[in-house]
C-alpha positions as CSV (number, residue, x, y, z in Angstrom):
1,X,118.5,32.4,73.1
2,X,117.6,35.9,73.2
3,X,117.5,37.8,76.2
4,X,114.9,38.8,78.1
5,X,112.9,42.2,77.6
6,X,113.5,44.0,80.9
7,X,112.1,46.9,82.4
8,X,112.0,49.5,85.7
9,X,110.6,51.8,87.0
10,X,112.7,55.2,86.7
11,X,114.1,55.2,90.0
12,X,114.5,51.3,89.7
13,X,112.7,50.3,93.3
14,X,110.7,47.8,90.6
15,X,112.3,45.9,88.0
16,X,111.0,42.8,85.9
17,X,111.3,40.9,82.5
18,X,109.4,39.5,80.6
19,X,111.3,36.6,78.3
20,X,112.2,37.3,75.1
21,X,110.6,34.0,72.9
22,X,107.0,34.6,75.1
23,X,104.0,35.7,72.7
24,X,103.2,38.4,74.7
25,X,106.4,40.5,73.9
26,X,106.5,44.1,72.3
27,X,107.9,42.6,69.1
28,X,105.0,40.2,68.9
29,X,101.9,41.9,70.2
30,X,102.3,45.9,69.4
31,X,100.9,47.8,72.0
32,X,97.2,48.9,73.1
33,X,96.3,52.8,73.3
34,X,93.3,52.8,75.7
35,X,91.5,55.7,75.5
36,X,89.7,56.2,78.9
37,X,90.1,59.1,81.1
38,X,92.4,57.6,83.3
39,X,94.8,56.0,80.5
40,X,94.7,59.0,78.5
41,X,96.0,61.6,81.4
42,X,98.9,58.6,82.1
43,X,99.7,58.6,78.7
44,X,100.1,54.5,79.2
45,X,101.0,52.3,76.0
46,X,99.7,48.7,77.2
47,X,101.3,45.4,76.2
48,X,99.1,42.5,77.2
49,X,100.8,39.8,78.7
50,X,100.9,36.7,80.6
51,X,101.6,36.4,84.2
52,X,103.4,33.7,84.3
53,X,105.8,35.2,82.0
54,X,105.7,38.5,83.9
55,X,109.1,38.1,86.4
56,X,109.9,40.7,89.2
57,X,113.6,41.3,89.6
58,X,113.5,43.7,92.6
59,X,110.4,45.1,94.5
60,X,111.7,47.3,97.1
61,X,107.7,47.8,98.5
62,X,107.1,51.5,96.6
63,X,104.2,50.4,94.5
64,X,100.6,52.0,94.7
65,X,97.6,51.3,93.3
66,X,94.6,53.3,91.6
67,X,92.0,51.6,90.0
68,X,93.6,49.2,89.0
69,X,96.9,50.7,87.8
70,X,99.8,50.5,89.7
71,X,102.7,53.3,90.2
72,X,105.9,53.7,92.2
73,X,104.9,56.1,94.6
74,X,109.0,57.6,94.7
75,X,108.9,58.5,90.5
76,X,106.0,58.3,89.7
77,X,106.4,55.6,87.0
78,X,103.0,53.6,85.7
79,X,104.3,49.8,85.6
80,X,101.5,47.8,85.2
81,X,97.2,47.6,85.2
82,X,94.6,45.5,85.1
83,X,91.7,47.5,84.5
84,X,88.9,47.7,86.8
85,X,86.1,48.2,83.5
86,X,86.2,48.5,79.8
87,X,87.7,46.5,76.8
88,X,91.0,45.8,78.3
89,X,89.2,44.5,82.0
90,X,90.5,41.6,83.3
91,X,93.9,41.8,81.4
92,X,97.2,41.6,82.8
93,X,98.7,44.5,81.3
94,X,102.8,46.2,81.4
95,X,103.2,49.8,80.3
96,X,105.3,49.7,77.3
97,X,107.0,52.9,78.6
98,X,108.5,50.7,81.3
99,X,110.7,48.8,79.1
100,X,114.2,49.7,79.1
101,X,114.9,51.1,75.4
102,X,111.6,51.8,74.2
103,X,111.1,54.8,72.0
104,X,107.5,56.0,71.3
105,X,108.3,57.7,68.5
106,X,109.1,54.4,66.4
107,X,105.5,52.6,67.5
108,X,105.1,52.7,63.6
109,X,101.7,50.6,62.8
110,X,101.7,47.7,65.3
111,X,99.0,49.6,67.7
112,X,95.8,48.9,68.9
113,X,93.2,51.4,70.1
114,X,90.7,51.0,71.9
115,X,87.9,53.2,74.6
116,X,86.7,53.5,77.9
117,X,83.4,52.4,78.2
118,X,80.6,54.3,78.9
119,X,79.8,52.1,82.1
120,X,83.4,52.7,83.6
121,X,82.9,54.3,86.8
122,X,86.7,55.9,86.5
123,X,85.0,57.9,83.9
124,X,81.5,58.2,85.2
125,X,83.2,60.0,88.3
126,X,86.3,61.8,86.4
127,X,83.2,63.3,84.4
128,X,81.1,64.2,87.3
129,X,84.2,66.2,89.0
130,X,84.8,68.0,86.1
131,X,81.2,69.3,86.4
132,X,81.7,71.0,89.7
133,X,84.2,73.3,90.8
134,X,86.3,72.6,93.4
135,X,85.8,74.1,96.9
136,X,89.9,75.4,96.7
137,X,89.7,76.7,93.5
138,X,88.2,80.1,93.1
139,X,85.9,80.8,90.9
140,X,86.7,82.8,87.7
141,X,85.0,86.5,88.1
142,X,85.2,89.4,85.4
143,X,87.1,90.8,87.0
144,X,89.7,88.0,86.5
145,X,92.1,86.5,84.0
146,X,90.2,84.7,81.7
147,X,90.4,80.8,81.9
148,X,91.1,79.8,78.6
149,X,91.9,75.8,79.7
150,X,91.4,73.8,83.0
151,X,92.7,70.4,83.5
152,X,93.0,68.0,86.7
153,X,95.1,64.8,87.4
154,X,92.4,62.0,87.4
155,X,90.8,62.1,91.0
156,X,90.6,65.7,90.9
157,X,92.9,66.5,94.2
158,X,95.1,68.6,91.2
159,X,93.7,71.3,89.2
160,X,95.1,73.2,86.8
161,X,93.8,76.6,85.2
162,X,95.9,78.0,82.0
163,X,95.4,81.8,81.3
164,X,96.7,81.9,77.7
165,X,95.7,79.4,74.5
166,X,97.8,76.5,73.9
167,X,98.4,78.2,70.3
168,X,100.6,80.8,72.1
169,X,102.9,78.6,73.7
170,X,105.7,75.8,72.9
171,X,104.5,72.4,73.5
172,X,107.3,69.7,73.6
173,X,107.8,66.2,74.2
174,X,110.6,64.4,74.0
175,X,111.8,60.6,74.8
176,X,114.4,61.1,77.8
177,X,114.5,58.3,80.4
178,X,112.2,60.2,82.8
179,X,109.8,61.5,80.0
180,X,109.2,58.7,78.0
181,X,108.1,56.8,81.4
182,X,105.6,59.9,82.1
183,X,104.4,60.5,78.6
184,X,105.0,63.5,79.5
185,X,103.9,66.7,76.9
186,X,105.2,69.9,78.1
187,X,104.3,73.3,77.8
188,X,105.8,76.7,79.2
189,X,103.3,79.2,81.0
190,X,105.2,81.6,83.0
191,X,104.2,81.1,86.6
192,X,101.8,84.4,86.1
193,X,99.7,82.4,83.7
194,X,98.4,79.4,85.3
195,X,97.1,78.6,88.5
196,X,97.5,75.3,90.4
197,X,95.4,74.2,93.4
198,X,96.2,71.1,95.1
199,X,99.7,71.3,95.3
200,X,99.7,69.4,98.7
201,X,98.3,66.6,97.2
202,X,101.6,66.0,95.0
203,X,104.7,64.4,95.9
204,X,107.6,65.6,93.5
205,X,110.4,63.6,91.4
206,X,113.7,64.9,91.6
207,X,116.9,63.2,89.9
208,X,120.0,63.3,88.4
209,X,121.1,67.4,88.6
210,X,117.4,67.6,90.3
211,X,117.5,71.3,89.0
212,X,113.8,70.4,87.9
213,X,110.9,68.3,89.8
214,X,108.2,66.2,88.8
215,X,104.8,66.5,90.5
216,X,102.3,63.6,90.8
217,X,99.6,63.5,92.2
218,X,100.1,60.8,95.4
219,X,96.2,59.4,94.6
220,X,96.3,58.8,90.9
221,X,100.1,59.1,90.2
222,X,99.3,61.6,87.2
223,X,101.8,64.4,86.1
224,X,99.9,67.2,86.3
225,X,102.6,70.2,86.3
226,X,106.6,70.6,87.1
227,X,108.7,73.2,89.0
228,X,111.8,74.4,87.5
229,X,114.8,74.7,90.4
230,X,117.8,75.4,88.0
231,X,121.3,75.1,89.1
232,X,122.7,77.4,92.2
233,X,123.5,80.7,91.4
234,X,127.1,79.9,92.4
235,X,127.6,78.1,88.8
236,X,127.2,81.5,86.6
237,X,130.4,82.8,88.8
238,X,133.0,81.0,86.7
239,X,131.7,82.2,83.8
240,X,133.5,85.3,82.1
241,X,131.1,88.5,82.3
242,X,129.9,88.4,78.8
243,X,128.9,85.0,78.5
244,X,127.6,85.2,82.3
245,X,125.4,87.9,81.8
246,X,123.6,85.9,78.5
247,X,123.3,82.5,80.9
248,X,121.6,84.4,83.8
249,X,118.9,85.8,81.4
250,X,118.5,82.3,80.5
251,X,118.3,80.9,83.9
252,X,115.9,83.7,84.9
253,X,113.8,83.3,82.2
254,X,113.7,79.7,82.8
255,X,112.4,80.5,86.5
256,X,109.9,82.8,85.7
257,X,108.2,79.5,83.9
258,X,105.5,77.1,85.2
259,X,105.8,73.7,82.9
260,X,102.6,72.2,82.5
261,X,101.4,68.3,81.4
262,X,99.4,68.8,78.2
263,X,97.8,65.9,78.7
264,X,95.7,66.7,81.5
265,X,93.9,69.7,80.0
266,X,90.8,69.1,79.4
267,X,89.3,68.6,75.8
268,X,92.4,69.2,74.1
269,X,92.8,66.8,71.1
270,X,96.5,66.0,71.0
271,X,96.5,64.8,67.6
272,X,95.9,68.4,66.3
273,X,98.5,70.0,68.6
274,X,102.3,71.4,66.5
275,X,104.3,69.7,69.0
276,X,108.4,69.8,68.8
277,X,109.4,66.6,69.1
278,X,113.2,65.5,70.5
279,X,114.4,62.1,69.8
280,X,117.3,61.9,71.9
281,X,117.1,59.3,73.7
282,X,117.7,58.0,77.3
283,X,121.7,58.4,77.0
284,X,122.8,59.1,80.5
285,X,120.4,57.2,82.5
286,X,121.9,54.4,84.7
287,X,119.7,52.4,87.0
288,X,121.1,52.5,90.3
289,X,122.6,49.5,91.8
């Protein structure tokens, strides 16, 4: 008998399978792309499935819910949905990003799309907020950098404003262990050309070296931006002068930069982004026991 598909969350407070001859299984079913607001700033890739074959292994009390979608409120991980509106309401849904080994860069043909609809109230009010301007965020004057993209987490507690075009930047994504579960699409403002607002409203994501952080935002669980900590200065001392001097400009450079979610900028057609792609893999990442 094959074994079961299992999955976690990243910092493994949720874990569950899902058995490995069930017709709801990756293999079998591909995987849904739902296009509403919500789905498309989470980045979620949604495998239908039955309940009864849905088994928790550990649930160590850290999940939240949004609308329907539920996230560990430590990493920030999207596990599971049933949406509230829409083609895909009253589905059981797993996010495909969950399961342990899954590469989305090898979804191949086997996926379904499908949209919001029109009477979803997570995009009647996702729309209505992005026609006002929120009361912390000033508003852009002549006299200011020009806005050139603005972008929010879902409820709108996170907002984002970009300073330069996308077209002058590196976008990246890549399928870590951490990544692939965020879906997250990075690109690399330097701290001087974007402005955040909201940052109280995230909690942050740290593991493994922890030299960089994840920010969510606690209501929606989206990844709106990261901060970059690096490693302590105290590392570049073993190094011999020449090569210490090259790895400090590095590490400098690297923390003069404010990484921010593609995915949340609004009206930005992904599809039609150059974006460097790095199939590495999740090698590294254990689960803790």
């Amino acid at each position: 008998m094959e074994e079961a598909i299992r999955g976690n969350c990243h910092c493994g407070n949720f874990r569950f399978e899902i058995p490995a001859d069930s017709s709801s299984t990756p293999a079998k079913l591909g995987v849904t792309i739902c296009h509403c607001s919500l789905c498309t700033k989470l980045g979620s890739l949604w495998l239908p499935v039955n309940p009864d074959d849905f088994a928790i292994t550990r649930d160590k009390g850290t999940l939240t819910t949004y609308r329907g979608v539920r996230f560990c409120r430590d990493c920030g991980t999207t596990v599971t949905s049933e949406h509230v509106a829409g083609p895909l309401q009253g589905k059981f849904l797993v996010n495909a990003r969950a399961v342990a080994g899954f590469n989305p860069f090898q979804l191949g043909t086997n996926v379904i799309h499908t949209t919001g609809s029109e009477t979803d109230p997570k995009d009647i009010d996702h729309q209505q907020r992005q026609t006002q301007t929120p009361s912390s965020m000033p508003v852009t004057g002549a006299e200011q950098d020009p806005v050139k993209h603005r972008g929010s987490c879902h409820c709108g507690k996170v907002n984002v404003e970009l300073l330069v075009e996308l077209d002058e930047l590196e976008i990246k994504e890549d399928n870590c262990s951490s990544c692939v579960r965020d879906a997250y699409i990075g690109t690399y403002p330097t701290k001087e050309q974007v402005r955040i607002h909201g940052r109280e409203h995230t909690f942050e994501y740290r593991y493994g070296s922890k030299f960089n952080g994840i920010a969510h935002c606690r209501t929606c669980g989206v990844v709106v931006f990261t901060n970059v900590y690096g490693p302590p200065l105290s590392v570049f001392d073993r190094l011999p002068a020449e090569r210490k001097e090259r790895a400090l400009a590095v590490y400098w450079k690297n923390m003069a930069l404010q990484p921010v979610n593609v995915r949340v900028l609004d009206g930005v057609d992904l599809g039609a982004l150059t974006i460097q792609k790095t199939d590495e893999g999740a090698e590294g990442y254990v689960l803790p026991p």
